[in-house]
TORMIRO-111333 format. One record per residue (C-alpha): x, y, z; residue number from 0. Coordinates in steps of 0.1 Angstrom, whole numbers. Layout:
<vomis>
+-------+-------+-------+-----+
|     X |     Y |     Z |  nr |
+-------+-------+-------+-----+
|     X |     Y |     Z | NUM |
...
+-------+-------+-------+-----+
</vomis>
This chain:
<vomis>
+-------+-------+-------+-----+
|     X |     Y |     Z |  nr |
+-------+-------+-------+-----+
|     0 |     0 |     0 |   0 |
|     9 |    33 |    -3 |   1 |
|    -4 |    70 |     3 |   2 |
|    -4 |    95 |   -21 |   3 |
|     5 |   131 |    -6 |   4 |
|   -15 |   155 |    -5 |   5 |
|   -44 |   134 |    -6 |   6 |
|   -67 |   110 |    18 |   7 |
|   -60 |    79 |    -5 |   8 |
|   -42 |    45 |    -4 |   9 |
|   -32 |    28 |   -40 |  10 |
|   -35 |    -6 |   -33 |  11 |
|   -19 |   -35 |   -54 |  12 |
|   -40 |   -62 |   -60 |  13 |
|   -28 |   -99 |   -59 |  14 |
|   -41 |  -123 |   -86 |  15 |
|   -75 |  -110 |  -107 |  16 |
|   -78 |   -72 |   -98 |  17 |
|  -115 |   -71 |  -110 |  18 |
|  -125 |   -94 |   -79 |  19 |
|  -100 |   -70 |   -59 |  20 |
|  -116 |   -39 |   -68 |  21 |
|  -155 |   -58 |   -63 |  22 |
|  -142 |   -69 |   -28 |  23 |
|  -132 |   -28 |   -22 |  24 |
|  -163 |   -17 |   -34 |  25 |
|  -180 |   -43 |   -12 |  26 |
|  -161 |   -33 |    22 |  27 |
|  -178 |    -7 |    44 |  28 |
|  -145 |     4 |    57 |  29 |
|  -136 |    18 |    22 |  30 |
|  -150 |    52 |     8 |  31 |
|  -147 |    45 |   -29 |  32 |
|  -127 |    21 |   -50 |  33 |
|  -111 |    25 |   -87 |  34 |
|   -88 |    11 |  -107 |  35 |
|   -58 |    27 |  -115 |  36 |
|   -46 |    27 |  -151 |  37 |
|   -31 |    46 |  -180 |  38 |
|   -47 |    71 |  -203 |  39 |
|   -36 |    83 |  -239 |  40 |
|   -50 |   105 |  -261 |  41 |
|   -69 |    92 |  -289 |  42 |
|   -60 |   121 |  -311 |  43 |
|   -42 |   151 |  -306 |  44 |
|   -35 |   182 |  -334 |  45 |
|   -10 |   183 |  -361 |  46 |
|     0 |   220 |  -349 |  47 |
|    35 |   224 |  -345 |  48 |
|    28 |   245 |  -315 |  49 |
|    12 |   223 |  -295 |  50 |
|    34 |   197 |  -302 |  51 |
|    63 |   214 |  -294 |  52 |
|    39 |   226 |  -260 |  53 |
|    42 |   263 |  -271 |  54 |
|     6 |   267 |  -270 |  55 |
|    13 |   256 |  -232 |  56 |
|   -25 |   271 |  -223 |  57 |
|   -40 |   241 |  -240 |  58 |
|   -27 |   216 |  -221 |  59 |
|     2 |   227 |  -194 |  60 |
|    23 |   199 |  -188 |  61 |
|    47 |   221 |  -162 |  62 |
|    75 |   215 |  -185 |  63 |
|    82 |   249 |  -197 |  64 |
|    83 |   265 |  -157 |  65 |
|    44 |   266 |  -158 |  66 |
|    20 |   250 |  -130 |  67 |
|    13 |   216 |  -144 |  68 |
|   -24 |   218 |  -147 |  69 |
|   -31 |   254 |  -149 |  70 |
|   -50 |   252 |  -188 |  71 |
|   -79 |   248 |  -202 |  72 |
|   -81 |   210 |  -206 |  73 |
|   -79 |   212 |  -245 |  74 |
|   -70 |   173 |  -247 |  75 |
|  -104 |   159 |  -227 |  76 |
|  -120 |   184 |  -247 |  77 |
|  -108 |   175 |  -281 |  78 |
|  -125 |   140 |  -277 |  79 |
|  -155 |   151 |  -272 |  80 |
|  -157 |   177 |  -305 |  81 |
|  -131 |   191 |  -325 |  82 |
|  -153 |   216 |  -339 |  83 |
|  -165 |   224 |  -377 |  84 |
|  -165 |   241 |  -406 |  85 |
|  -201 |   247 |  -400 |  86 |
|  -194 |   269 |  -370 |  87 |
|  -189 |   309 |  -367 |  88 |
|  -165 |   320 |  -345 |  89 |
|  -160 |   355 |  -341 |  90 |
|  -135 |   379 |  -319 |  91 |
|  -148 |   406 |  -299 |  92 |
|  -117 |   436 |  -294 |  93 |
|  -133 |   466 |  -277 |  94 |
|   -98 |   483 |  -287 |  95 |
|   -94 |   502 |  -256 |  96 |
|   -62 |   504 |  -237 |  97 |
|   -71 |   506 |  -198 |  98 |
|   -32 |   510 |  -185 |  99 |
|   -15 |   541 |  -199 | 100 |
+-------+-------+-------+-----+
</vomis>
């Protein structure tokens, strides 16, 4: 077992078929909630050259560059769920004014 810092959680290893594991977590009053722990990818991600060479760091902040690993906008989790269209109008609102001088 081990804690994770900053957190109230254990990450448990589980011996032999971790689905009957995880069931016999969920099943035990003495435990809050139960997961499995696993490894996510993207299933796409954009051919910019900026985001792949994170310079668009907003989208996804991986805390490589001295940024705070987190502080974005979640492009990735995003991107799966729409990408967008040609059929859509974006448009840019610039009021033009200059409020530090």
């Amino acid at each position: 077992m081990r804690q994770v810092p900053g957190l109230d959680v254990t990450v448990v290893r589980a011996q032999g078929h971790a689905a009957a594991a995880l069931a016999a977590y969920q099943r035990d009053p003495n435990v809050e909630y139960a997961e499995p722990n696993g490894v996510a990818y993207p299933a796409w991600a954009p051919n910019d050259p900026d985001y792949t060479s994170n310079q668009q760091w907003a989208l996804n902040n991986l805390g490589t560059t001295g940024g705070t690993l987190g502080d974005d906008i979640d492009a990735p989790p995003a991107w799966n769920v729409t990408r967008g269209s040609s059929a859509q109008t974006i448009s840019v609102v610039d009021t033009g004014l200059t409020i530090n001088r």
